[in-house]
Structures are given as structure tokens and as C-alpha cells.
C-alpha positions as CSV (number, residue, x, y, z in Angstrom):
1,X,-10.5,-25.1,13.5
2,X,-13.3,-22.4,14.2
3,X,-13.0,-20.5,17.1
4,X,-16.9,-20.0,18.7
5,X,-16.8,-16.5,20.7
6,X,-19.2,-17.1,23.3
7,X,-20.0,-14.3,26.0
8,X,-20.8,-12.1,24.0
9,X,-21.9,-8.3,22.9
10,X,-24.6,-5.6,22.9
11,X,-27.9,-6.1,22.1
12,X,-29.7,-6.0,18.7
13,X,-30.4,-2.4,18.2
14,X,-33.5,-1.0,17.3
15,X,-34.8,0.3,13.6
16,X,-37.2,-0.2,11.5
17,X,-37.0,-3.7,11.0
18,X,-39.4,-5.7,8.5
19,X,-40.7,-8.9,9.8
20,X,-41.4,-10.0,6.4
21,X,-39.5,-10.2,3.5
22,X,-38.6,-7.3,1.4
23,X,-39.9,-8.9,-2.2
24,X,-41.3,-12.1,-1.7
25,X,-42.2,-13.0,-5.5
26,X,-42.0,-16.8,-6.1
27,X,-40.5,-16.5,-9.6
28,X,-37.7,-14.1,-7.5
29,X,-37.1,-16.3,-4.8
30,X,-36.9,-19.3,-7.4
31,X,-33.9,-17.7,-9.3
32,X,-32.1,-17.1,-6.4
33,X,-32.8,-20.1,-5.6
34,X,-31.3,-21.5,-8.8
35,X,-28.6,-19.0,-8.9
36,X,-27.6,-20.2,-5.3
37,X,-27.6,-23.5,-6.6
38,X,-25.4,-23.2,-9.8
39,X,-23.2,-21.1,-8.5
40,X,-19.7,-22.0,-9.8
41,X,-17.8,-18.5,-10.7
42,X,-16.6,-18.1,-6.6
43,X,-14.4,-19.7,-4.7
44,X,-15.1,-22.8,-2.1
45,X,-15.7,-21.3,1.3
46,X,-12.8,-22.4,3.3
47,X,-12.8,-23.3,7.1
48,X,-10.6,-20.4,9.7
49,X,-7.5,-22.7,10.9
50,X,-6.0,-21.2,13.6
51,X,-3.8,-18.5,11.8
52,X,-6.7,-16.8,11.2
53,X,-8.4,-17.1,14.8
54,X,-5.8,-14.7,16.2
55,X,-5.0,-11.0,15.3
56,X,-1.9,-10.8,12.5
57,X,-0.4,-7.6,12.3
58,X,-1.1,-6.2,9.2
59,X,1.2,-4.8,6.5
60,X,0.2,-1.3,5.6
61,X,-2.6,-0.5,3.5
62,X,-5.3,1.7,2.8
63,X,-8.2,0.9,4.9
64,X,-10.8,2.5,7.5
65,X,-9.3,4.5,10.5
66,X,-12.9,6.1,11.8
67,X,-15.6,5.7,13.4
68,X,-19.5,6.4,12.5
69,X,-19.4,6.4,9.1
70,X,-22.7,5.0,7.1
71,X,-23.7,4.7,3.6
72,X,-27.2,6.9,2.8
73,X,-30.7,5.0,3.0
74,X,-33.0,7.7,2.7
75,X,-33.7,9.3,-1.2
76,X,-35.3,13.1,-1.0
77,X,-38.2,13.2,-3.4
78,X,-37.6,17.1,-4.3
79,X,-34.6,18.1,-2.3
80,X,-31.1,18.8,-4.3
81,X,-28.5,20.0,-2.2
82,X,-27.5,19.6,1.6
83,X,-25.1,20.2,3.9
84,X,-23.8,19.8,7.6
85,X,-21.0,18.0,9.9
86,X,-20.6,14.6,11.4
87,X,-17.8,13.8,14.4
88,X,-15.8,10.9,14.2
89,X,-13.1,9.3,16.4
90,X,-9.7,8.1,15.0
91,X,-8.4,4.5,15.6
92,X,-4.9,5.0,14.5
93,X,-2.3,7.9,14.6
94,X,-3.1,9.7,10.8
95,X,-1.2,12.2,9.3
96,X,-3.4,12.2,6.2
97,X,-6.8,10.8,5.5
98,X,-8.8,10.1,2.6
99,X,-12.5,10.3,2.3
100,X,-15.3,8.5,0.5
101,X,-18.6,9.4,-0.2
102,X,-21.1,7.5,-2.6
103,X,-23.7,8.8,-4.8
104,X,-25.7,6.1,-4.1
105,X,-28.0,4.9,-1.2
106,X,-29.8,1.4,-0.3
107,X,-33.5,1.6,-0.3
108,X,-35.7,-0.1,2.0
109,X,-35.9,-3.1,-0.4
110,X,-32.1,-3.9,0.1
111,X,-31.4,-2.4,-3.5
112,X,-28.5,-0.2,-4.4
113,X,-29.7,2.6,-6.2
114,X,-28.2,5.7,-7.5
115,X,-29.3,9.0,-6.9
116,X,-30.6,10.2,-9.9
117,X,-28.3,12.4,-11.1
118,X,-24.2,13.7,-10.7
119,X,-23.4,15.0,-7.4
120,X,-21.1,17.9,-6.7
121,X,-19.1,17.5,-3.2
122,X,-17.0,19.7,-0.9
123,X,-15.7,19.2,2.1
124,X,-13.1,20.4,4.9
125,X,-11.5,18.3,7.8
126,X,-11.8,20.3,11.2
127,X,-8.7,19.3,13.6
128,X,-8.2,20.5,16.4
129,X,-11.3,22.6,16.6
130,X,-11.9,25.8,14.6
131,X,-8.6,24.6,12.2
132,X,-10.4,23.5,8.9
133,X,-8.4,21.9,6.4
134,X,-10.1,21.6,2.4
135,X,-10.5,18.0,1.1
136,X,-9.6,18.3,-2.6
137,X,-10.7,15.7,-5.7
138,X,-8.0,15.1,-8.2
139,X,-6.4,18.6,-7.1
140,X,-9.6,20.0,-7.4
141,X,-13.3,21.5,-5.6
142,X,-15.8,20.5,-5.7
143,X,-15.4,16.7,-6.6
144,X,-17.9,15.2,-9.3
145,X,-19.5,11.8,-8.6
146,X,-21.5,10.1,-11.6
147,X,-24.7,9.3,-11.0
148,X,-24.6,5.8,-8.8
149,X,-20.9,5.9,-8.6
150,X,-18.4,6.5,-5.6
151,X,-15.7,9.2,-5.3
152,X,-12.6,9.1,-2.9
153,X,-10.6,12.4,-2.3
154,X,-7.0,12.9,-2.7
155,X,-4.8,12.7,0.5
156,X,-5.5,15.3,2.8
157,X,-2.7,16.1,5.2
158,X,-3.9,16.7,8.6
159,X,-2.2,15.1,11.8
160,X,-4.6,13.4,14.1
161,X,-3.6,10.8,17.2
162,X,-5.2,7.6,17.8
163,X,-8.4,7.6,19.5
164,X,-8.9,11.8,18.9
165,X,-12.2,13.0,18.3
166,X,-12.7,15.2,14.9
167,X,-15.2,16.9,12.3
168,X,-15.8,16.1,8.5
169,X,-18.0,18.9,7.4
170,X,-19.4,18.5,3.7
171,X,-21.8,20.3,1.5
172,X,-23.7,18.5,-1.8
173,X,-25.0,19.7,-4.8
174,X,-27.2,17.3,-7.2
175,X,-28.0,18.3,-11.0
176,X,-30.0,16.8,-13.1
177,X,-32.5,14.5,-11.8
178,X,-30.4,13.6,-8.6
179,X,-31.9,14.2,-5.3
180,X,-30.5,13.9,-2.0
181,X,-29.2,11.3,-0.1
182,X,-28.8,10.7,3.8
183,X,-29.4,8.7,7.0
184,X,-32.7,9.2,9.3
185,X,-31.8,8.6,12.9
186,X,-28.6,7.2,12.1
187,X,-26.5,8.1,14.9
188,X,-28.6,10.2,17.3
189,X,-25.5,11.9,18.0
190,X,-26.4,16.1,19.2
191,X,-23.2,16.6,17.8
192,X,-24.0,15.7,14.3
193,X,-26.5,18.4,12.0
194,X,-27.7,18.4,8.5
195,X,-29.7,20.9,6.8
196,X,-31.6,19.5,3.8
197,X,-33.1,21.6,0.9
198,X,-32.5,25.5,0.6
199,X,-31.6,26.0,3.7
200,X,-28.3,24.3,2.9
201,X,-27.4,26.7,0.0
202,X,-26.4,29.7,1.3
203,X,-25.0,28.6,4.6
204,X,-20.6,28.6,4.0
205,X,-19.5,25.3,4.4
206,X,-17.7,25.2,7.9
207,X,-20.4,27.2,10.0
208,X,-21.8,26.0,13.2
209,X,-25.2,24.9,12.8
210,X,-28.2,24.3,15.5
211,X,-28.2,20.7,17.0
212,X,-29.2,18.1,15.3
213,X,-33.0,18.5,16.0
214,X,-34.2,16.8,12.8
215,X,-32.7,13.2,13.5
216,X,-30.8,14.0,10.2
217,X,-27.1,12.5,9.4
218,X,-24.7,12.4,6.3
219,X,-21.7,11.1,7.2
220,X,-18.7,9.9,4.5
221,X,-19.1,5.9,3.8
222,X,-15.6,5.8,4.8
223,X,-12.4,7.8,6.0
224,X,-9.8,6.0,4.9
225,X,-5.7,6.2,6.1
226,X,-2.7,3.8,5.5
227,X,-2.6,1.7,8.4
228,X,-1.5,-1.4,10.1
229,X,-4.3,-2.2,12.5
230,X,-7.6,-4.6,11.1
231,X,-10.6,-2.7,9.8
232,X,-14.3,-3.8,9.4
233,X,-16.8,-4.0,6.7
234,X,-20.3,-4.5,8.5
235,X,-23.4,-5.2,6.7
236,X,-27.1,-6.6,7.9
237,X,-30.0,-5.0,9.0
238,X,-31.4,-2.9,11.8
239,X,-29.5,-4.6,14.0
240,X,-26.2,-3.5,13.2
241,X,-27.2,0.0,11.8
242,X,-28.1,0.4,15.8
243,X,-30.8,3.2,15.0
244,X,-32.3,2.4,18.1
245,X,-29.0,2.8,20.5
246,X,-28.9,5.7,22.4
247,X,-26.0,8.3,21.9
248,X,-23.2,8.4,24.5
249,X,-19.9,9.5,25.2
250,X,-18.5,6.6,23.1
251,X,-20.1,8.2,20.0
252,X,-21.2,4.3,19.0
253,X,-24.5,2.7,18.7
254,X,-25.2,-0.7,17.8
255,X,-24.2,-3.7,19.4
256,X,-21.4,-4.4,16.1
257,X,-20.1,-1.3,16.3
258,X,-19.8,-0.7,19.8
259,X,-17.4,-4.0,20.1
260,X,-15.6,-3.8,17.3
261,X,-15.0,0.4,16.5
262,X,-14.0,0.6,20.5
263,X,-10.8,-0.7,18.8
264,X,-10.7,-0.2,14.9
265,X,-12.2,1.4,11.9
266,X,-15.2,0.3,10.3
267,X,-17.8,1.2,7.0
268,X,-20.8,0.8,8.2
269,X,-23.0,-1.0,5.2
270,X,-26.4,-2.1,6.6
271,X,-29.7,-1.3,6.1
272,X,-32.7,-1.8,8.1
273,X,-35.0,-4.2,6.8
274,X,-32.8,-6.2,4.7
275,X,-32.2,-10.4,4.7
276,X,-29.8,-12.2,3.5
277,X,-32.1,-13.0,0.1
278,X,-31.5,-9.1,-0.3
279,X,-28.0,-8.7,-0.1
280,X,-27.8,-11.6,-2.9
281,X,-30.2,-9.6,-5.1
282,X,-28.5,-6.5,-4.8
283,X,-24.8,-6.0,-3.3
284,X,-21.9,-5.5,-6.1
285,X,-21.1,-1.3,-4.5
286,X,-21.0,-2.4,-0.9
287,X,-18.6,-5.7,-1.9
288,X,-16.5,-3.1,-3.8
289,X,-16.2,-1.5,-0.1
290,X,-14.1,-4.6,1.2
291,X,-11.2,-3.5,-0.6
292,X,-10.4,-1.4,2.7
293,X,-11.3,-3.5,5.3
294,X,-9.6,-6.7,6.8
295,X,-12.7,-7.9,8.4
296,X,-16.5,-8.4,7.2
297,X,-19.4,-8.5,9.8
298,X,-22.2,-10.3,7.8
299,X,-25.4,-9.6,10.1
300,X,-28.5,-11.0,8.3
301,X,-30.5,-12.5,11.4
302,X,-33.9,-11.5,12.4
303,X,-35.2,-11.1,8.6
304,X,-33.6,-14.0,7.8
305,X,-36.5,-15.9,10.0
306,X,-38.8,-15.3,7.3
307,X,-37.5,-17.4,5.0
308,X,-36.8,-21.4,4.9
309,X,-33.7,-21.9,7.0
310,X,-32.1,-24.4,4.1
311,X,-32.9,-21.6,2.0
312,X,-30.6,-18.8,4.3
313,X,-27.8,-20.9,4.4
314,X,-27.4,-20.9,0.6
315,X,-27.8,-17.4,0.7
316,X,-25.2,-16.6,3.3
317,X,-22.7,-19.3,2.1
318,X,-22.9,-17.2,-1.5
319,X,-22.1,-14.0,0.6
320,X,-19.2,-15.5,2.1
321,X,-17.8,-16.0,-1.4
322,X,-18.8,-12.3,-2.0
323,X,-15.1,-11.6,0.5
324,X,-12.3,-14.2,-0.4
325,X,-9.6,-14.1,2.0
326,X,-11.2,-11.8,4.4
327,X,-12.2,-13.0,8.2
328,X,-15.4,-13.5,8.1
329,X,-17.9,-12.6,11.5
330,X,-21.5,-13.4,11.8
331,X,-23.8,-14.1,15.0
332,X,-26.6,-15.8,16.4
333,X,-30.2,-14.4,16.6
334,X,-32.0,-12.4,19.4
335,X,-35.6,-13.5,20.3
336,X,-38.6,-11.6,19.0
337,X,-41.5,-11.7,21.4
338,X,-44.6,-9.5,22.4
339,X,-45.2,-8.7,25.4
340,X,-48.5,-7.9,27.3
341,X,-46.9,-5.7,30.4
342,X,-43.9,-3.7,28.2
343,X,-41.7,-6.6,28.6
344,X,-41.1,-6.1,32.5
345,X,-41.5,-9.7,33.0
346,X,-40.5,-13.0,31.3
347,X,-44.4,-14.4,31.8
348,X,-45.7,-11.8,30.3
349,X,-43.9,-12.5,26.9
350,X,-44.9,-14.9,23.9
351,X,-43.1,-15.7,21.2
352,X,-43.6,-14.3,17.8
353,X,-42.3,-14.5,14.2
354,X,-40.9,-17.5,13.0
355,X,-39.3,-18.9,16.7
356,X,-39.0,-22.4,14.9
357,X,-36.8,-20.9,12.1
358,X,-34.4,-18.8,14.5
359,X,-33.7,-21.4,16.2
360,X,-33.0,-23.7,13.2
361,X,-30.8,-21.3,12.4
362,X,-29.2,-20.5,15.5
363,X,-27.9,-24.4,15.3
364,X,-26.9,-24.1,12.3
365,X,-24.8,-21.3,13.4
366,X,-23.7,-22.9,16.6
367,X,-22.5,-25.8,14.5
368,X,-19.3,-26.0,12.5
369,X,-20.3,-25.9,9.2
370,X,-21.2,-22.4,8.6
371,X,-18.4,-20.6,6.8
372,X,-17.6,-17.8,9.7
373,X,-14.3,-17.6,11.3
374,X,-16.0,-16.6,13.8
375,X,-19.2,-16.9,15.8
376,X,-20.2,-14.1,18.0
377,X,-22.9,-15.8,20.4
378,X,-24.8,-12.7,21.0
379,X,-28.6,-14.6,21.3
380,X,-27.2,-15.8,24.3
381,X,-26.4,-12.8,26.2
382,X,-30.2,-11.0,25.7
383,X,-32.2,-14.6,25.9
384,X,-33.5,-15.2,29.6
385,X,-32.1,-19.0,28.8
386,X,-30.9,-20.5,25.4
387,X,-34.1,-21.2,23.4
388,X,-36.2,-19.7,25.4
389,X,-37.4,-17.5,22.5
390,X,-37.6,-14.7,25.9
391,X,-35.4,-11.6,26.1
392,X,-34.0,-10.9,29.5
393,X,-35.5,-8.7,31.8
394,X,-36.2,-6.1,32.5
395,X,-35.0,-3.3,30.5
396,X,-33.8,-5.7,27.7
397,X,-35.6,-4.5,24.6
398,X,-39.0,-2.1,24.3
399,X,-40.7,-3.6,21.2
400,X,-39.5,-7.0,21.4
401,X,-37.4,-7.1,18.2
402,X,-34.6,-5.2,19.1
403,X,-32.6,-4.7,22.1
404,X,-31.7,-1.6,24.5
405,X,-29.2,0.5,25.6
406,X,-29.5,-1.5,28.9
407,X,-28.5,-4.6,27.4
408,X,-25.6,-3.3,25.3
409,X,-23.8,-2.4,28.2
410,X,-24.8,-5.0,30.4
411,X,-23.4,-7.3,27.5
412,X,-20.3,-5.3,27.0
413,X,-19.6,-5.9,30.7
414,X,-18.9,-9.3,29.5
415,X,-16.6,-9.1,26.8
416,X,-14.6,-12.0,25.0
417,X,-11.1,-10.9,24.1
418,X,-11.1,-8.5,22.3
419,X,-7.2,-9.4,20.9
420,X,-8.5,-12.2,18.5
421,X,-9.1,-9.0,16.5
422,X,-6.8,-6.2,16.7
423,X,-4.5,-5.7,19.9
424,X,-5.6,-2.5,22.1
425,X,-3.6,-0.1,20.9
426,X,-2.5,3.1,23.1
427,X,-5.5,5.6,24.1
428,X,-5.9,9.2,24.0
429,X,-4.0,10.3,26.8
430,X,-3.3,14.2,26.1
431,X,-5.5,16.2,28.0
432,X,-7.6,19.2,26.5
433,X,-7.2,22.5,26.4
434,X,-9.8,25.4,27.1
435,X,-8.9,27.6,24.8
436,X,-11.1,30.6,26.2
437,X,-9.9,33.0,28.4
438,X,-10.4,33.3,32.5
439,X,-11.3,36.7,32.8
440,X,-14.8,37.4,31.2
441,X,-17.1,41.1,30.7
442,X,-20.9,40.5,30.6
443,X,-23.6,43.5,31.3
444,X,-25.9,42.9,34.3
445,X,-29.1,42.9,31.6
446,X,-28.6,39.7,29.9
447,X,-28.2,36.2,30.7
448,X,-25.8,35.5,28.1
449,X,-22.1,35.5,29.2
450,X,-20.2,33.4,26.5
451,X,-19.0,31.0,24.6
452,X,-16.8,29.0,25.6
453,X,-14.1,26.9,23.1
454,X,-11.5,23.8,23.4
455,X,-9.1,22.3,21.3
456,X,-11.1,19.6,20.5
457,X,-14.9,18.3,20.6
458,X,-15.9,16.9,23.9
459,X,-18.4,17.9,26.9
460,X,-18.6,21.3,29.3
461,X,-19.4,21.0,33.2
462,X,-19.7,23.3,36.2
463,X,-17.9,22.2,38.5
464,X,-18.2,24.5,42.0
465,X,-17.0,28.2,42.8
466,X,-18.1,30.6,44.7
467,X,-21.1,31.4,42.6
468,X,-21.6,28.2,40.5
469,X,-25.2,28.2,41.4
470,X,-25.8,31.3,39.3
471,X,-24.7,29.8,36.4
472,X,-26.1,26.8,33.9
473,X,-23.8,25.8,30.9
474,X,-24.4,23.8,27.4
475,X,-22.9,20.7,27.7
476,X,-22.1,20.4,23.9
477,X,-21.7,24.0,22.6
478,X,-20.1,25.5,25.9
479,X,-22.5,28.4,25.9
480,X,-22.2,29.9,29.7
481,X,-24.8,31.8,30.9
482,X,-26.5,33.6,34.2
483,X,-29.8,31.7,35.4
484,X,-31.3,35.4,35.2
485,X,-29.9,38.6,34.9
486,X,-27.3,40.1,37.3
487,X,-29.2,42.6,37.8
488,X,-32.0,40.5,39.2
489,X,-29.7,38.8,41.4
490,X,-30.9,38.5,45.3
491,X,-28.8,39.2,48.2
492,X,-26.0,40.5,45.6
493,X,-24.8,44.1,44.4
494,X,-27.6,44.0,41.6
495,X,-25.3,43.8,39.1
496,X,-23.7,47.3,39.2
497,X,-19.9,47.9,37.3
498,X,-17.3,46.2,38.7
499,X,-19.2,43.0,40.8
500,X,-17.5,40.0,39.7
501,X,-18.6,36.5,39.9
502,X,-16.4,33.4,40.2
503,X,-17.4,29.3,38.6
504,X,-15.0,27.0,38.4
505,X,-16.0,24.8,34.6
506,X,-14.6,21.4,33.2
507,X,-14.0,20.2,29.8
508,X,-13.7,16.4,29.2
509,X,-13.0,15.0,25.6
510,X,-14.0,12.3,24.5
511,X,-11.7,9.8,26.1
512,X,-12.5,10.3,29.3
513,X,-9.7,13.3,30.0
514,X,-10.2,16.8,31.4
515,X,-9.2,20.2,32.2
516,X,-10.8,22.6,34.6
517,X,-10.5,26.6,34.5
518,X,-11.9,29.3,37.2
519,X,-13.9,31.9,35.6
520,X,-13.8,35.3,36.4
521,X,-17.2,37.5,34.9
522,X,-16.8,40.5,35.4
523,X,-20.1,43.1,35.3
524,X,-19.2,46.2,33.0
525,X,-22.5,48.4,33.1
């Protein structure tokens, strides 16, 4: 019997979603169509019984331990080489990891295409911080990807506990006629950076690079450990990229992987812009990426309403075969709407798209016989009332398509359990350490005092002292500095040797722990 998860998740997530299909050739459509029809070479989509309604510890395998990672979707027309760092939380105690990169990307259309040409990859593994560790390919650097093909690196041994935040940094080379291959806005994470183009050829792979001004990302498709716990294999569109999300502690956007990578490992496989009738034409290297998950998120909703609802189910029933004998996820469809006041009220909206289709297909969903395990019944946490074809308000979405930061926490407030997936295994709970020392020299002239440094990635504070108002620190890179010069400093000894100036800073990591330290800057001239 199917278990229907009802109060439900985060909000669909915004990107640059097409509200019409991505190639909507008759002849096309016809032989899918036809293909749907006659297909004979998979197996019969089975109904969940209970067994697989509830999380089964798994034997170990190798499967996906991280967080954040995303397969490219964006082809450089001249660029060849890149590099830069993404951060990405744990989900299991590792004392080696293996990483995955592809040298292929999805275009717009849904269509997996290669890059062009071979790609040349290195990479290095920074835990705890400043401790880089090199990833080797079959006992060798760089690793060699063919053109459209996938690489995975050799074990790299590096201890890491559950739920610890680290850095994969990685620079790429293409020959040939290979071009570059990335993610626009794909986390908006200020942790992550990517330089793009010559810029990324002479910088040494492990340097600290500006923030990550150019919405930029590259992250591995996978990072890979031998585990126990359930992983997940997500694929859709916008919606469960989460391009529109808005970067937090957590380190997740999008409404899938905000529920499901608080607790385990995911690839990340979607695109934005794609429907079900484009993961049919076009999926063989993302199903190859199965074979290291337990799970599969299938998210084709909103661009699914384009097309005749009889015609989606064929589609997503063949995609189901596309992953025997894994449990199988989907969910029901947010509204699209206009609105004529920003979506501040519920008069104020109307309807747009195909409302008749999504909610055809939303009862088709709500049914039993789709061929999910299970049903996440997210429509129903954004829509003002089922079938309204209204989102919530206000605050709920800010282009009617997709839905905001607002309403992914709002819905995460009202979580299902969680267990039916993976057990909640035990957090983070050692503390950081600031590395830096307490006693600091800085000259009355500049503003700049230092830098501070932890073991580990997470977020700097001021948190009182004496003279805390004469300071300002960067949250992210710890730099600590004077609001202006000592020696302009009112009411104060100008700055002359030997004044000294307490502030008391914090350092929390990313799960919620922190240390504090009193600084001590000393003026030397």
C-alpha cells in the first residue's frame, strides 16, 4: 500500500522556468508517444508495500554522502579552462571520499550534451581548513575525462564527521573543441567562487579567491563514500534546482533539497526548464547516476502542464522504469498565477498556464495509481486552499511560478517524518576552534587589523568588549578591521605605541556551535 506524505515541504523554487515546452514538434511528440506506447524492454512498475514505506538500514555501499552537488547546465562559447571551490556538508562519518565530475552538461532543451572536447581535472579536498589533501585519478593528476563521459577519482583518505562542513577545490582544462561547463546561480552560496576563462590559469589551485560575485558555481556531480544511510538521486526542473532560494546557514536551496539533504546525500540532476517529455528524450548519463543513490526524486511538475495530462503519465510511468528497485518520490504541483499588486493579496491573483491540466494531474497524483512510493503533497502547503490555483499570501512567491524563501521555511515548520527515509543520525556536536591568536599588532594608520582563521568553514561575529564599537568584521572571510584609523580615533590616545584595544569575536560553524575569543590589538607605531 502507498504511503501519501501529506504536510508537506518548501516551496517550488525559483529559475528560469519555461512555460512552454522545450521542443514541441508533432512528429517528436508522436514518437514519444509511440515509444511510450510500445514500450516492452522495462520492467512493470510495481506498487511500495509497506517494506518499502519505512527506512531499511542499508548494507554498505558506495553512494552520496554530500551536499550541494549539481551537474553543469551552462556551455561557455569561447572559454576553456576554469577553476574555483564549492563547500559542502557531510551526512555520514567518512574516512575517504570519492569524487565525480562529468564532462557533460544539460542544455536548456533537457539534452545531455558533451562538452566538446576532453577535459583535464584536478582537484584537492580541504579538511579542516587550510589542510588540503590531492584527489588522484587512477594514481594519477590530472584525470582525463573523454569528451561527454564521466570520471570518478580514486579513494581519497581524509577523515571527516557527520554533518562537518568542508571544501572541494578543482581546476579544469578543455582541449580540443571542449569548452567550459558550469552552473549560473546555482547555489547563491558567498562561500562558493569560480573564475572562468584566463583568469583561471594562472591562479594555483587551492588559493582563496574573491566571493562569489559572478553568481558562478562548479561543483562535483557527486562525492561519493561507502555508507549505510539512504542517498538521493533528484531530477526535474527549476523547482528542484532551487535557483531562486536564498543562501543560508543550512547551505541548501530548494524545497527537495532542503528536506531531504538536512539528513542524507544527494546528486542533484535537474534542470530548469525541463518536462517530463524531456527527460524521456534525453536521460541515459543522469540514470547511470542512480547507481549511488537509494532514492530518486522525479520532479517534472510545472512544465509538465503544457502537455496533455494522459500524455505525462506515460511519460513519467516510463521514467519510473528508468530506476528498478529504487523508492521512487514525486510531488504535487504549485499554482502559477499573475498577480496585479506583487502577489500581496489572494484577489489580486488570476490563474495562468494550464490550471485545468495541473489539476488533472494533481489527481492523478493524489490517486493510487501513479507508480511513487511516495507522494510528497507539497501544492498543498503554498495553495491558499486545495485548487484554488492561488498561492498563499503574502510573501509566498514573487513571479507567481515559483515559491520563496518565506514559504520554504514556513513549510518546513510543518514537516512529515522525516524517518520514513533515513533515521536522524547524530549531529555535529564538536565545537570550533579559532585558530588565530589573542594578542594582535596593527599600526594606528590603517584600518586593517587581520585575518582571522578556524578549523573549519562557518560565520565570524563581534560579540561585545570594551571597544567593540571600533571594530566591523567579515562574516565569511573573518577579516577584522578598525572603522577608521586609530589614529583618528576620538576621545582615545590617537593611536600612539603601546594603546591597546579589546573585542570580544565569535565563530559559529555550520551546525549551529561556537567559540568565542577576546582580542587584544595592540598599536605598535
Amino acid at each position: 500500500m502507498r504511503l501519501i506524505w501529506t504536510n508537506l515541504i518548501a516551496p517550488i523554487l525559483a529559475a528560469l522556468i519555461c512555460l512552454h515546452p522545450a521542443d514541441t514538434a508533432q512528429a517528436r511528440m508522436n514518437e514519444t508517444r509511440q515509444s511510450v506506447e510500445d514500450s516492452t524492454d522495462t520492467p512493470n512498475i510495481q506498487r511500495a508495500d509497506a517494506t518499502t514505506s519505512v527506512y531499511r538500514q542499508q548494507q554498505p555501499y558506495l553512494g552520496a554522502v554530500a551536499t550541494r552537488t549539481q551537474i553543469p547546465a551552462v556551455r561557455s562559447a569561447t572559454a576553456t579552462s576554469m577553476m574555483g571551490y564549492t563547500y559542502h556538508d557531510t551526512r555520514d562519518e567518512l574516512t575517504a571520499i570519492k569524487l565525480l565530475f562529468t564532462n557533460w552538461y544539460v542544455n536548456s532543451r533537457g539534452n545531455e550534451m558533451g562538452s566538446g572536447g576532453p577535459l583535464f581535472i584536478r582537484a584537492k579536498i580541504e579538511y579542516p581548513a587550510g589542510i588540503f589533501t590531492d584527489v588522484t585519478f587512477d594514481g594519477r593528476e590530472p584525470g582525463i575525462a573523454p569528451d561527454g563521459a564521466s570520471i570518478v577519482s580514486d579513494f581519497t583518505q581524509v577523515h571527516i564527521p557527520a554533518f562537518k562542513r568542508f571544501k572541494v577545490h578543482v581546476k579544469r582544462v578543455w582541449s580540443g573543441s571542449g569548452r567550459a561547463i558550469y552552473n549560473q546561480s546555482w547555489a547563491h552560496s558567498p562561500e562558493d567562487t569560480l573564475l572562468v576563462g584566463p583568469d583561471s590559469e594562472t591562479v594555483p589551485l587551492g588559493s582563496t579567491l574573491l566571493s562569489n560575485a559572478n553568481g558562478l558555481a562548479a561543483p562535483p556531480a557527486a562525492i561519493l563514500g561507502i555508507t549505510t544511510r539512504p542517498s538521493m538521486l533528484v531530477i526535474g526542473d527549476s523547482n528542484e534546482v532551487g535557483t531562486a532560494d536564498t543562501y543560508d546557514r543550512s547551505g541548501l536551496v530548494g524545497k527537495v533539497n532542503r528536506l531531504f539533504g538536512s539528513r542524507i546525500g544527494y546528486i542533484n540532476a535537474a534542470r530548469g526548464s525541463e518536462s517530463s517529455y524531456n527527460f524521456v528524450q534525453s536521460h541515459s548519463r543522469r540514470v547511470q547516476l542512480a547507481d549511488y543513490t537509494t532514492h530518486i526524486y522525479i520532479g517534472h511538475t510545472t512544465n509538465d502542464t503544457n502537455f496533455i495530462t494522459r500524455d505525462v503519465i506515460r511519460y513519467l510511468e516510463v521514467i519510473a522504469r528508468y530506476f528498478p528497485e529504487k523508492t521512487l518520490i514525486s510531488s504535487t504541483a504549485s499554482p502559477i498565477t499573475s498577480s496585479l499588486d506583487g502577489w500581496k493579496t489572494l484577489e489580486q491573483q488570476t490563474p495562468r498556464g494550464n490550471e485545468t491540466k495541473r489539476l488533472e494531474q494533481n489527481r492523478w497524483r493524489r490517486g493510487n495509481e501513479h507508480p511513487f512510493h511516495h507522494m510528497l503533497e507539497y501544492a498543498d502547503r503554498v495553495e491558499s486552499t486545495r485548487d484554488s490555483g492561488r498561492w498563499k499570501v503574502p510573501g509566498y512567491t514573487s513571479d507567481g511560478v515559483h515559491g520563496s524563501q518565506i514559504a520554504a521555511l514556513a513549510a518546513l515548520e510543518d514537516m512529515f517524518d522525516l524517518g520514513l527515509v533515513a533515521f536522524e543520525p547524530v549531529g555535529d556536536t564538536t565545537p570550533p576552534t579559532i585558530l588565530s591568536a589573542g594578542h594582535i599588532k596593527a599600526k594606528s594608520s590603517e584600518r586593517v587589523v587581520t585575518t582571522l582563521e578556524a578549523d573549519e568553514s562557518g560565520t565570524w561575529s563581534i560579540h561585545g568588549g570594551r571597544d567593540a564599537a571600533r571594530f566591523t568584521i567579515d562574516p565569511l572571510n573573518g577579516a577584522l578591521q578598525f572603522v577608521e584609523p586609530a589614529a583618528d580615533f576620538k576621545g582615545s590616545p590617537a593611536g600612539p605605541a603601546g594603546s591597546t584595544y579589546t573585542v570580544n569575536i565569535r565563530f559559529t560553524d555550520h551546525a549551529g556551535l561556537f567559540v568565542g575569543k577576546t582580542l587584544f590589538v595592540a598599536i605598535t607605531d
